[in-house]
N, C-alpha and C positions, 0 to 999 in steps of 0.2 A: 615140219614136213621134211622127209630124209628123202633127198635128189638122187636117183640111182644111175638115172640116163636121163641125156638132153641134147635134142635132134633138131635142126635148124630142117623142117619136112619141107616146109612151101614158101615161095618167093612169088609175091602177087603185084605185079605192075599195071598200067593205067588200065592195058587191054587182056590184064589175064583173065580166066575164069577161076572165080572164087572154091577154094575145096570143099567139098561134100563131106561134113570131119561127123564121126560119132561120137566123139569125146566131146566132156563140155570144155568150152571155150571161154578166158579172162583175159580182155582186152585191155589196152594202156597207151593210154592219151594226153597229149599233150604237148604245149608251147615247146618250138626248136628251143635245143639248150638248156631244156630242165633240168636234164637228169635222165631221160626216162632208160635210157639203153644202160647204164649207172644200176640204174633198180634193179632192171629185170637179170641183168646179169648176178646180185646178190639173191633174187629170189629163184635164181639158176645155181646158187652157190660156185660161180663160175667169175673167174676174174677179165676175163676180156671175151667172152662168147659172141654176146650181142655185138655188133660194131657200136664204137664210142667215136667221135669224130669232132675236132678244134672245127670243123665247118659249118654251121648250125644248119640247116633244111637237106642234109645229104642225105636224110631217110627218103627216099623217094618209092618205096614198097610199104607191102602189107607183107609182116613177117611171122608165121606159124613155127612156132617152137615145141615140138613133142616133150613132155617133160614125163619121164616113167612110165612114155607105151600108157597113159590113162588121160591127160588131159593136156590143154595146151594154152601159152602163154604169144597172146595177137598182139604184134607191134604197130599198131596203126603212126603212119605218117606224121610226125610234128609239123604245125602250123604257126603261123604268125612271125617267120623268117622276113623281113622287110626286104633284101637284097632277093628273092626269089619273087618274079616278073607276077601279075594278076592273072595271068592267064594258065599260069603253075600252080596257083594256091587254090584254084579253082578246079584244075584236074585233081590234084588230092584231096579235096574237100570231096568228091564225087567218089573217090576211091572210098573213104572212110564212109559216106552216106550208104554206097553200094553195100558196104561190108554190112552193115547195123541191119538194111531192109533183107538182106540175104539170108544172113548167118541163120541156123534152129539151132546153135549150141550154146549161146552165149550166154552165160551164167551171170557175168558181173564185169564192167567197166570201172577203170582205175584211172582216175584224170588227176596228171600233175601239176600242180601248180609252185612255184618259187615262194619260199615261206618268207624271203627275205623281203616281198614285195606286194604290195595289193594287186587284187588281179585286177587285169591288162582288159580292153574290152575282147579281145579274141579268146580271152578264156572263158569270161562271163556267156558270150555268145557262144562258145564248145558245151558250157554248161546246162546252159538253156536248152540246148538242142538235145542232149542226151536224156534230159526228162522229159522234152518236147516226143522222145521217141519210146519212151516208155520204160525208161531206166533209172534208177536212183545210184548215182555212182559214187566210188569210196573215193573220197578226194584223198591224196597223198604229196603233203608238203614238203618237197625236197629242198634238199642244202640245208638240213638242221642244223651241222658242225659251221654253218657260217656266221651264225647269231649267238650271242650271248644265253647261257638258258634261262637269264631273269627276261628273254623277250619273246620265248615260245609261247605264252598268254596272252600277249598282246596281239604279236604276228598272226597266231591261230584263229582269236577273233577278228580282225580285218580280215583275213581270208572267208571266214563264215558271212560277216557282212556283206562282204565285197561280191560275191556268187551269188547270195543272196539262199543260203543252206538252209534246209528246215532243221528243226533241233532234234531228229532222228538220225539226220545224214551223218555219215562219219565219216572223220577226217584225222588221219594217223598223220604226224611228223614224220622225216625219214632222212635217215642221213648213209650214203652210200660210205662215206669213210668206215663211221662206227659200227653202219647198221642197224645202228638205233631203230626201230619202227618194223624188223624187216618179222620178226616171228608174231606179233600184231598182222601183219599181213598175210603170213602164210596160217595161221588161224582163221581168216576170213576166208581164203581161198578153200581151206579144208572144211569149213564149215558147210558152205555153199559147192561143194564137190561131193561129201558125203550124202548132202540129200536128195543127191538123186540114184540113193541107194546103193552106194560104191564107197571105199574106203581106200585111205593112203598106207 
């Protein structure tokens, strides 16, 4: 995928209203502190666009990212920050529920999980919920450069375990250093963007 332009368009907070986008929409989810602003900033081919932030739950939006005036890249909220009060994890769970029953553009959800780690019950429960909603999502294991590569086969499979993946789902490694994973992913994206009759 060659990145021509990329537009930080919408900032959606607890009481905004959601945009009325015609472009499809790929959203990315996941545990504070994966990675996830990391990612999207490589699949932005952008080195600090997305905010990156030492303070885990500081995403406190839903963030629309225009990428080439054709599609866009939804930062939904990380969850499972322990130092953010029950009654904050509950308003962002709401933001992100809101977004899933709203949205008519959403192509394909990308939920990340830590490769260096079995998932957490908050991820299993993210997981659940996004096929609960009618979605089969591309799991993306970030921090690959933090593991040995003799323990990407192992890691990979406790992650599949762990979620409890069907052996369709797919699940691409991903390391924001290398990059490792990153044209695996814009292959998917392009995949699922061209068939709705449009091209990169």
């Amino acid at each position: 995928m060659i990145i021509k332009s990329v537009n930080l368009e919408t900032v959606c907070g607890v009481t905004s209203t959601l945009p009325v986008n015609d472009k499809p929409e790929f959203a990315f989810a996941g545990k504070s502190n994966v990675g996830k602003s990391s990612l999207i900033n490589a699949l932005m081919n952008r080195k600090a666009y997305a905010r990156t932030s030492a303070q885990p739950g500081k995403t406190q939006t839903i963030n629309f990212y225009n990428i080439n005036n054709e599609l866009y890249y939804v930062d939904l909220p990380g969850y499972g920050y322990a130092k953010v009060s029950q009654t904050e994890k509950e308003r962002w769970g709401k933001m992100i529920e809101r977004y899933l029953h709203q949205t008519r553009q959403l192509k394909l959800i990308f939920l990340l999980v830590d490769i260096r780690h079995e998932p957490g019950a908050n991820d299993r429960l993210m997981y659940d919920w996004i096929v609960h909603n009618g979605y089969r999502p591309v799991i993306i294991a970030t921090k690959l450069d933090k593991i040995n590569r003799s323990q990407t086969a192992k890691q990979t499979k406790l992650i599949r375990t762990g979620l409890g993946m069907d052996k369709e789902d797919i699940l691409i490694p991903f390391s924001a250093e290398t990059k490792q994973g990153r044209e695996e992913i814009w292959d998917i994206i392009d995949s699922r963007f061209c068939c709705n009759g449009t091209g990169m």
